[in-house]
C-alpha positions as CSV (number, residue, x, y, z in Angstrom):
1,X,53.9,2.3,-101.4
2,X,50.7,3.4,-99.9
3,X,51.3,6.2,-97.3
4,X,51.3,5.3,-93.9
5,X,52.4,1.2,-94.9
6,X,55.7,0.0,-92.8
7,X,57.5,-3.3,-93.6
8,X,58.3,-6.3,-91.0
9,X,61.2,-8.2,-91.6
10,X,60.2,-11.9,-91.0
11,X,62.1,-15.5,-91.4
12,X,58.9,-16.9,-91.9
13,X,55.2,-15.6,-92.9
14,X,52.3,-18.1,-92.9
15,X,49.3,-17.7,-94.7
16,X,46.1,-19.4,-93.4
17,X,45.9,-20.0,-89.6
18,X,44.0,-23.5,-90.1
19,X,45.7,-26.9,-88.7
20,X,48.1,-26.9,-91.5
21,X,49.2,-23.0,-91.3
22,X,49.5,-23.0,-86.9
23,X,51.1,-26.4,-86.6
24,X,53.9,-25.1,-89.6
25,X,54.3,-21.8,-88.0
26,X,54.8,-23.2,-84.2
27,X,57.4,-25.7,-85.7
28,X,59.3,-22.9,-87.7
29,X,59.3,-20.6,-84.3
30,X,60.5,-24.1,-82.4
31,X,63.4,-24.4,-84.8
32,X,64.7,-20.9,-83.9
33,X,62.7,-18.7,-87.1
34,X,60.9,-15.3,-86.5
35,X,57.4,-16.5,-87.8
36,X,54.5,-14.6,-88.1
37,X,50.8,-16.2,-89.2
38,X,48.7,-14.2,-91.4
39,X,44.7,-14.8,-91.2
40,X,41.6,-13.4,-93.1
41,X,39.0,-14.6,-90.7
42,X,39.9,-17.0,-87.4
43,X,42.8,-18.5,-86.2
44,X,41.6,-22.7,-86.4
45,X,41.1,-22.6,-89.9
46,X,37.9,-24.3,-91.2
47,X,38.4,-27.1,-89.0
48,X,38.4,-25.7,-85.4
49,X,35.6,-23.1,-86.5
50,X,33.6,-24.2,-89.4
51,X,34.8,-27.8,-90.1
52,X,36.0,-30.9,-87.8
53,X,35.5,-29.9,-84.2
54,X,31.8,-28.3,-85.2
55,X,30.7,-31.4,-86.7
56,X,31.9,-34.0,-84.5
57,X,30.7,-31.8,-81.4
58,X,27.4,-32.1,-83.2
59,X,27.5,-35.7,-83.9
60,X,28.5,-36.6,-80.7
61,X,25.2,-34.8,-79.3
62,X,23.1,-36.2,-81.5
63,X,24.8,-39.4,-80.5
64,X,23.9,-39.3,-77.1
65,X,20.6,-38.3,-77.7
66,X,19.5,-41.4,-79.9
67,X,21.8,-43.3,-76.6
68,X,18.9,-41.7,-74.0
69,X,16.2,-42.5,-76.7
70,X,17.0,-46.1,-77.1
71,X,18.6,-46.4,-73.2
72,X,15.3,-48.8,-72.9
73,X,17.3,-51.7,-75.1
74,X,19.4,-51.9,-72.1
75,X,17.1,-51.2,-69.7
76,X,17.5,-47.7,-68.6
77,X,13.9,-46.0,-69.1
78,X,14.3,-41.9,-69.2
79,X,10.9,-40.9,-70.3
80,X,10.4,-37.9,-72.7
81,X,13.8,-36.9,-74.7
82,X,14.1,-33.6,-76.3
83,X,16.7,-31.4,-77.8
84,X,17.6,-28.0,-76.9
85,X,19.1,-26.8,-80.4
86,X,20.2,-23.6,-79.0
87,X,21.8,-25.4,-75.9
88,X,23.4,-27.5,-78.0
89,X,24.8,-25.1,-80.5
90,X,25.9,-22.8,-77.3
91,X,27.9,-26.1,-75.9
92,X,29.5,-26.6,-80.2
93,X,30.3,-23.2,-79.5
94,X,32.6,-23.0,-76.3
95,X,34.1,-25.7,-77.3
96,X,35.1,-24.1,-80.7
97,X,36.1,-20.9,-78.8
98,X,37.7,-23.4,-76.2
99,X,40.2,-24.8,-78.6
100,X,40.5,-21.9,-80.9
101,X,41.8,-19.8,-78.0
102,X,44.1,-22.7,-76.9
103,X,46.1,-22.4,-80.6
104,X,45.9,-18.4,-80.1
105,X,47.8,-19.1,-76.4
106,X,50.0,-21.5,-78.6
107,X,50.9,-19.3,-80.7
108,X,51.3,-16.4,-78.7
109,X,53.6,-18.9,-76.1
110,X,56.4,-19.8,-79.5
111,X,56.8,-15.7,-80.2
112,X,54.7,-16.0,-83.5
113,X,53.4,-12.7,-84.3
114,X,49.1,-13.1,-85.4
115,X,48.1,-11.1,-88.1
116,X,44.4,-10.4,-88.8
117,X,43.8,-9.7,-92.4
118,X,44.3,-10.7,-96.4
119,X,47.7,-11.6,-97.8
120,X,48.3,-10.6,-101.2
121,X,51.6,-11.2,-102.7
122,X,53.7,-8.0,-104.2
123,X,56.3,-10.2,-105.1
124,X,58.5,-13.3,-104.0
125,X,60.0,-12.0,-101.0
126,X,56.7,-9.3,-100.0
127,X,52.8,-9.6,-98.9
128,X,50.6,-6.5,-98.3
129,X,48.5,-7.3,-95.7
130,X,44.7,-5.6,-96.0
131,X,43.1,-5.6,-92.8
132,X,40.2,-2.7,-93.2
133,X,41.8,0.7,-94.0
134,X,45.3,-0.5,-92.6
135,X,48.1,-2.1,-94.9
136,X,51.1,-3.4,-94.3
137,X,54.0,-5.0,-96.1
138,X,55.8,-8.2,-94.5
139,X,58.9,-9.1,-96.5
140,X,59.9,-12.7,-95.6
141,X,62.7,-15.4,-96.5
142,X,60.5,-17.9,-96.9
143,X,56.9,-18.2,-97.1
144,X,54.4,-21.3,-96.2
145,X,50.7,-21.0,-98.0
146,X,48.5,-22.8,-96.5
147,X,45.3,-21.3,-97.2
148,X,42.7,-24.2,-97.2
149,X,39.8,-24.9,-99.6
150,X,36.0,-23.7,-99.2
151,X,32.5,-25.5,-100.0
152,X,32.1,-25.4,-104.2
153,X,28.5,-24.2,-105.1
154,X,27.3,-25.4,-108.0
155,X,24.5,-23.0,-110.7
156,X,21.5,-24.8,-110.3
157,X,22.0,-24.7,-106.3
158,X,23.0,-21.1,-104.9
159,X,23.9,-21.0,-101.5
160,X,20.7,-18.7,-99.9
161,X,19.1,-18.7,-96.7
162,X,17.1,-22.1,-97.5
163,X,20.5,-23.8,-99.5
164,X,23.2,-24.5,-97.0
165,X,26.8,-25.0,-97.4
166,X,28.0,-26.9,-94.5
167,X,29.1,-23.9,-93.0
168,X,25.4,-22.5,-92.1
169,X,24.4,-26.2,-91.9
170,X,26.4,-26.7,-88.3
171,X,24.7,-23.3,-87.3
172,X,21.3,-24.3,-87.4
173,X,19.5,-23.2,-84.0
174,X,16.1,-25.5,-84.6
175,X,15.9,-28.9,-86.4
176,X,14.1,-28.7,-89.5
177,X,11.1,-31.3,-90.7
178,X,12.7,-32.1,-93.8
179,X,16.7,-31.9,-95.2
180,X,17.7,-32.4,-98.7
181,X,21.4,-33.3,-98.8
182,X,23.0,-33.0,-102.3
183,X,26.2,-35.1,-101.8
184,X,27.0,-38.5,-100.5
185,X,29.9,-37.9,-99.4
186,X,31.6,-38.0,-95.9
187,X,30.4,-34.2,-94.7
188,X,26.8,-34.8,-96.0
189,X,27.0,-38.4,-94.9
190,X,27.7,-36.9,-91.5
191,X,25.7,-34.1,-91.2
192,X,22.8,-36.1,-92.9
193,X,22.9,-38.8,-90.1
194,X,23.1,-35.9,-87.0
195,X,20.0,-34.0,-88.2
196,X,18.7,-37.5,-88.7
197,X,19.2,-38.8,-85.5
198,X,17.8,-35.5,-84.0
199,X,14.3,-35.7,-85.6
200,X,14.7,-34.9,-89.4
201,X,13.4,-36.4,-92.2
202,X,16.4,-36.7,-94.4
203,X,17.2,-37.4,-98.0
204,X,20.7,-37.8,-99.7
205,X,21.3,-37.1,-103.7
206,X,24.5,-38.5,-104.7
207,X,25.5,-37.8,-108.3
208,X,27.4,-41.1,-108.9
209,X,26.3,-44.9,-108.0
210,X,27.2,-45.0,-104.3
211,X,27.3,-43.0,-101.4
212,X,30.7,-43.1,-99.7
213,X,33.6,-43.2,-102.1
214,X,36.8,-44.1,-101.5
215,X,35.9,-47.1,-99.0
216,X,34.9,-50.8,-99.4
217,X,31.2,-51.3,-100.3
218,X,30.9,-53.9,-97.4
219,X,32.0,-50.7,-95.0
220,X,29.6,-48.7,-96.9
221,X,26.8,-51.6,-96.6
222,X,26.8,-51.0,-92.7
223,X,26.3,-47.3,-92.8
224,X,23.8,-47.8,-95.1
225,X,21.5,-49.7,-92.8
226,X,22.0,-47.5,-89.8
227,X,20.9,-45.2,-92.5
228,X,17.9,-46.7,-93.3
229,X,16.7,-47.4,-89.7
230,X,17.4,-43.6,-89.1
231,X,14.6,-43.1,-92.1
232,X,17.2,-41.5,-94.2
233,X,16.3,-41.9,-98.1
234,X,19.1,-42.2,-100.7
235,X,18.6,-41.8,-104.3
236,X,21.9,-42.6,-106.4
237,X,22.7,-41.5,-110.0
238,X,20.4,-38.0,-108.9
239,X,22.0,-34.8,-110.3
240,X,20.2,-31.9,-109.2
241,X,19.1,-29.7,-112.5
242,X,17.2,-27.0,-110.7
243,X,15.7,-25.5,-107.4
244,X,13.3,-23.0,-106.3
245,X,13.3,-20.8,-103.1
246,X,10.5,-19.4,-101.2
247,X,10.4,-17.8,-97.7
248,X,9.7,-21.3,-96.0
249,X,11.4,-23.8,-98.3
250,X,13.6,-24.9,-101.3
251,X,12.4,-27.4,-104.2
252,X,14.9,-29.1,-105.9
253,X,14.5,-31.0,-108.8
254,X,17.0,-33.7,-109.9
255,X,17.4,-36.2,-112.6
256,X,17.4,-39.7,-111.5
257,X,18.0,-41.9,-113.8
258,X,16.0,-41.5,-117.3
259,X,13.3,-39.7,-114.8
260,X,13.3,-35.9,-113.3
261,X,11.9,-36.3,-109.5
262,X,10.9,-32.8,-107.7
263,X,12.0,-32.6,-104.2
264,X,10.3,-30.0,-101.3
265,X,12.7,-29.8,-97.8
266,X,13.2,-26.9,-95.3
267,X,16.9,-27.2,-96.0
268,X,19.2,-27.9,-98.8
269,X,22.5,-28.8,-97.8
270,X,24.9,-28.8,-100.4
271,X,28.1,-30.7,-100.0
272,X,29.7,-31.8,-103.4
273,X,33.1,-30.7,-102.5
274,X,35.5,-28.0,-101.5
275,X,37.5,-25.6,-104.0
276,X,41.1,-24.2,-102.9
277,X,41.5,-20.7,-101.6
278,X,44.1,-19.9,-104.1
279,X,42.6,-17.3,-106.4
280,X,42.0,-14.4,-104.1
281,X,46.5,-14.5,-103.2
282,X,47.6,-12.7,-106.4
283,X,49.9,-15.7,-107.1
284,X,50.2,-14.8,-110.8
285,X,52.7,-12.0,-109.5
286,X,55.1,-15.1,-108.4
287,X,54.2,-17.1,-111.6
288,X,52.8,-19.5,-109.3
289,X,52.7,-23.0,-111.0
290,X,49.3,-24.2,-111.0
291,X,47.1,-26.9,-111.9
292,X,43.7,-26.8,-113.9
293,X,42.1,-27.5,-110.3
294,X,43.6,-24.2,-108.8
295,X,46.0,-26.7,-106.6
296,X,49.3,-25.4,-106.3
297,X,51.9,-27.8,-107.6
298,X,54.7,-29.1,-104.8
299,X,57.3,-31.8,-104.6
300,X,58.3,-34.1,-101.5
301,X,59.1,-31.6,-99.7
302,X,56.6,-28.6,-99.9
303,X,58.2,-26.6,-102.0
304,X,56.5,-24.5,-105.0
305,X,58.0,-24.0,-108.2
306,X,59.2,-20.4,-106.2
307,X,61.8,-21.5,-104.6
308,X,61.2,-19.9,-101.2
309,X,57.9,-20.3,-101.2
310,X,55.7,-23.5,-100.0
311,X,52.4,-25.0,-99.8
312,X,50.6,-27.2,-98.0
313,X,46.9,-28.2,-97.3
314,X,43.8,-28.2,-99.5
315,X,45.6,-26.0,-101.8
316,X,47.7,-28.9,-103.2
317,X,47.0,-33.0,-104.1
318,X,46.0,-35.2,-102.0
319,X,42.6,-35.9,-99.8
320,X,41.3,-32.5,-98.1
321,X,42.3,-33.4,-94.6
322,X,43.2,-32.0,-91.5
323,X,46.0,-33.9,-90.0
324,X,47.1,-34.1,-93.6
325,X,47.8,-30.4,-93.6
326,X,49.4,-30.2,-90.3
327,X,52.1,-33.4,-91.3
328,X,52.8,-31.2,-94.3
329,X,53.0,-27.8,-92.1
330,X,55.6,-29.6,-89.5
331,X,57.3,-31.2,-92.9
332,X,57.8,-27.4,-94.6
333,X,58.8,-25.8,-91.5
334,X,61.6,-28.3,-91.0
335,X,62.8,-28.0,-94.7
336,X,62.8,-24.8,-94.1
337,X,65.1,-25.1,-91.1
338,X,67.6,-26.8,-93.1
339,X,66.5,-30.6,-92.1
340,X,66.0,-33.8,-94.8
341,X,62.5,-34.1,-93.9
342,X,59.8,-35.0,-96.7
343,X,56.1,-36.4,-96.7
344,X,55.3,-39.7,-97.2
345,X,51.7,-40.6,-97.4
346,X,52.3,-44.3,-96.9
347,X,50.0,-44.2,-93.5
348,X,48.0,-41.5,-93.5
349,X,44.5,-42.5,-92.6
350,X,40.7,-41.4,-93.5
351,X,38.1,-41.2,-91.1
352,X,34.4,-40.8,-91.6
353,X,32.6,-40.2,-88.5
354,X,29.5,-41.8,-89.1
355,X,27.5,-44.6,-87.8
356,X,29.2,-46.9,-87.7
357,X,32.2,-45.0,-88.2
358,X,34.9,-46.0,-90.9
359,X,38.3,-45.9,-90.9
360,X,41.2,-46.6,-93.7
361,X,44.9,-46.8,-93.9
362,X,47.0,-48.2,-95.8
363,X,45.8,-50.3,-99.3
364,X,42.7,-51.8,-99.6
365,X,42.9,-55.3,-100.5
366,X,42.1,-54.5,-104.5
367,X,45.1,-51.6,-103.9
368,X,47.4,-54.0,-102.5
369,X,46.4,-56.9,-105.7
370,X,46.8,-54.1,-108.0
371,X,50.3,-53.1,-106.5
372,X,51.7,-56.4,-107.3
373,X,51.1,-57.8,-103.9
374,X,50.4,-61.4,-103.4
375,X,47.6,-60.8,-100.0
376,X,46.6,-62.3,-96.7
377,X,43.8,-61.1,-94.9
378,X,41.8,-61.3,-91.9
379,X,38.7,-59.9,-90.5
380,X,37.2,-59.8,-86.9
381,X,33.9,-58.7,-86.1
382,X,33.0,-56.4,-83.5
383,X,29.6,-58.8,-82.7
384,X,31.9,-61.3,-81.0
385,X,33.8,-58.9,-79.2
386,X,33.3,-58.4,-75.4
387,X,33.6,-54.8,-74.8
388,X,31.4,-54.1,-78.0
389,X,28.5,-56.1,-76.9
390,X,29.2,-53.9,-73.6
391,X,28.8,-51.1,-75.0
392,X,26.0,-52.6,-77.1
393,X,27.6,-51.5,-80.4
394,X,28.2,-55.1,-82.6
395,X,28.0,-53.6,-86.0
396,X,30.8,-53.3,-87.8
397,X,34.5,-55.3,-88.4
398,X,38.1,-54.8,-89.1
399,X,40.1,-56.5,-91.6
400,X,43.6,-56.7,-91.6
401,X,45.6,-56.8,-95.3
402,X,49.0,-57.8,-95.1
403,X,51.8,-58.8,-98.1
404,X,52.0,-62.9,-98.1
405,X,55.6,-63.1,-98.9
406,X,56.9,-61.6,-95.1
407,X,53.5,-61.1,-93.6
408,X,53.9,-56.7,-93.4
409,X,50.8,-54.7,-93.0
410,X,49.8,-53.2,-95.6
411,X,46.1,-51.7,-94.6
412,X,43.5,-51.8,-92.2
413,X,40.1,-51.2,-92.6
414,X,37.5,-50.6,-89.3
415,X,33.6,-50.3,-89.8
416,X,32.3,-50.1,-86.1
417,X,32.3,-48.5,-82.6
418,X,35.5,-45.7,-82.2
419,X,36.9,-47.0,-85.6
420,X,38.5,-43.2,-85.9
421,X,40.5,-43.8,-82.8
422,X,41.3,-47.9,-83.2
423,X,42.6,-46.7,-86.7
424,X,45.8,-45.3,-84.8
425,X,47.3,-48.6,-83.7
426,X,47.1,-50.1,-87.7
427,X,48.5,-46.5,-88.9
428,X,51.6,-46.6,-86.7
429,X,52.2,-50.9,-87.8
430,X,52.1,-49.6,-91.3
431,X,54.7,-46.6,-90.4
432,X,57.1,-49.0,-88.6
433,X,57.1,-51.7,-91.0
434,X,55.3,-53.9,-88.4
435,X,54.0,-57.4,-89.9
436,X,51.1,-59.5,-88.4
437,X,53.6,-61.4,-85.8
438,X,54.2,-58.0,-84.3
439,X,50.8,-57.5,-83.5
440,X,49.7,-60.8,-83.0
441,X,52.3,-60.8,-79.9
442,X,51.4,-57.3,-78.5
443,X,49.3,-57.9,-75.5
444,X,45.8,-56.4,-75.7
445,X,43.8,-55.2,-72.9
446,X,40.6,-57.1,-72.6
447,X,37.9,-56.3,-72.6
448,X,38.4,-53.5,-75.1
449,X,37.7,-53.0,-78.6
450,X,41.2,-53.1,-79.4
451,X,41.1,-56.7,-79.0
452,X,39.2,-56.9,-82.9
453,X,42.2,-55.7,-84.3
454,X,44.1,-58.7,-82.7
455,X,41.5,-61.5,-83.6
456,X,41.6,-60.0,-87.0
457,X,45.3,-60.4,-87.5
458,X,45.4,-63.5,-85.8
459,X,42.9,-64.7,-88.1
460,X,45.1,-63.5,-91.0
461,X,47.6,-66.4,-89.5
462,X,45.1,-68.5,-89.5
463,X,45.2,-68.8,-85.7
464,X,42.4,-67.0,-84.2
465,X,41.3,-68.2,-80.7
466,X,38.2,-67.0,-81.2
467,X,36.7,-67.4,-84.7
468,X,37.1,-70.6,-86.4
469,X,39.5,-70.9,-89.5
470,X,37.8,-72.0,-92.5
């Protein structure tokens, strides 16, 4: 023992204060546990500080900036536009520390304990905690890791002042003339279209044959086009082989195709994926079963091959997402209290946030065909929908899939206006078992955009009012 370390005795220690470590620890201290949350950096994880709130805060600036430039469409004339990068990073900001001090107040209000500093494990039941020059030893019961993931760099692209993960992407104080994103998909997709919309001259380099992955290429098709009338270029099958730095830009060169294409930007941004922050935890002195990834192997109910040890997150399978983590967090934390709760990914939905923005849960219809499912669907588009041509946002549809034999949802797809929040009523049919009747016969407000998801079912019936049944 090092001189001057003391142990805490704890029910619970978290690792990683992100929104799978803070939901799991409030949840253990609801159910009666003495929980502390151990942290490196800041409590919010990557998304509240470096992730999800930082880039939507972003998009929805840049948003309503291309709103006042194209206001004359729908009549409203506002003259000269401009952005005030530093303003706008200031407002991304307190909103940031806005939230981040809300899960701190959180925290502090269910009696868990916030520790500032690196976890390593001395052994199943003990962490030494390295904050500077201090140390200190927390022995626990059980233990939750839920450490999350950060950007992966890749050797012919170092991260340097002119090649950007998306971390110092979202910090950018000025808009540069040109951006090179390396990575189609959602974060550069996203972060592409805000510096985009703001002025930039963007183009995307995806590796594989479409930007996107992961969602139907009729979605896709629409985000392309806004693309497109942003000015943003996309070059498919382009692997990036080399790049060059000097004080005022980066060149890139890429292979495209059978050719090799140079490339000059102020920016790089680099966003090919995230790697999980499980090698810096000294999880080799709990014989921590691994995968070749570096994602830590669980079962239904969060638990690691240690037996009081758990995981949740980026660190183990499964799509890098935030409301992902916390599910699993609440799910570990209850297991822990002694209740039969265990994940089930059955409606757990992914959301891009660009423009248009997508949304998925559920199967796709080749998921559901490849399941075994015999398939109805029906699709509605926001173009003949009332409160979209309000809002003067048509682009964009949702199709409903739903299992033939007793008519249960099975997925939803949304391309178009607030997709990430419409998603919520298809994701909580799919969790109750809900078939298209049930929806069919919920009463929609009109006018809203909610209605789509209606005329799309009702179509699946083959009774929409308002489209025509072929």
């Amino acid at each position: 023992m090092v001189v001057g370390e003391f142990t805490t005795e704890l029910d619970v220690l978290v690792i990683g204060a992100g929104p799978g470590g803070y939901v799991a620890a409030i949840r253990a201290a609801q159910l009666g546990k003495k929980v502390a949350i151990v942290d490196k950096s800041e409590v919010g994880g990557v998304c509240l500080n470096r992730g999800c709130i930082p880039s939507k805060s972003l998009i929805s600036a840049a948003h309503r900036f291309e709103q006042a430039k194209d206001g004359h469409e729908i009549g409203i004339n506002v003259g000269d536009v401009s952005v005030d990068m530093k303003k706008v990073q200031e407002w991304k900001q307190s909103v940031v520390s806005k939230l981040t001090g809300g899960v701190r107040s959180l925290l502090k209000g269910n009696g868990v304990e916030i520790i500032e500093g690196e976890a390593l494990f001395v052994n199943e039941n003990e962490v030494r905690v390295f904050h500077g020059y201090d140390v200190n030893r927390y022995h626990f019961n059980h233990c939750i890791i839920a450490t999350g993931s950060r950007p992966i760099e890749i050797p012919a692209l170092p991260f340097s002042d002119r090649i950007l993960s998306s971390t110092e992407a979202l910090t950018l104080d000025h808009i540069p003339n040109k951006l090179l994103v390396v990575g189609g998909g959602y974060i550069g997709i996203e972060l592409g279209t805000v510096f985009a919309k703001l002025g930039a001259q963007v183009t995307v380099l995806e590796g594989s044959d479409g930007i996107l992955p992961g969602f139907e290429k009729n979605m896709v098709q629409l985000v392309k086009k806004k693309l497109k009338k942003l000015g943003v270029e996309i070059h498919t099958n382009a692997l990036a082989s080399s790049s060059e730095v000097t004080d005022n830009c980066v060149k890139v060169t890429a292979k495209i195709g059978d050719k090799e294409e140079a490339f000059e930007a102020d920016y790089c941004l680099v966003t090919v994926g995230r790697r999980p922050n499980t090698d810096e935890l000294g999880l080799e002195a709990i014989s921590m079963k691994m995968t070749d990834r570096g994602l830590i192997e669980i079962d239904k109910q969060c638990k690691t091959n240690v037996p009081n040890v758990y995981a949740i997150g980026d660190i183990v399978a499964g799509p890098a997402l935030a409301h992902k983590a916390s599910y699993e967090g609440k799910v570990a934390a209850e297991v822990i209290a002694g209740m039969p709760s265990e994940i089930d990914y059955l409606a757990i939905p992914a959301v891009v946030f660009s423009d248009p923005e997508m949304a998925s849960v559920g199967l796709t219809e080749d998921q559901a065909k490849a399941e075994g499912y015999n398939v109805k669907t029906g699709r509605f588009s926001f173009g003949a929908n009332g409160r979209a041509l309000s809002v003067n946002e048509t682009d964009g549809f949702v199709k409903v899939v739903a299992d033939e034999a007793d008519g249960r949802v099975l997925g939803v797809q949304i391309v178009g206006p607030e997709a990430s929040d419409l998603i919520a009523e298809a994701g909580l049919a799919i969790e109750m078992g809900a078939t298209l009747e049930d929806i069919a016969l919920t009463i929609h407000a009109h006018p809203t955009l909610a209605e789509v998801t209606m005329e799309a079912v009702e179509a699946a019936l083959g009774h929409g009012v308002h489209s025509l049944s072929k």
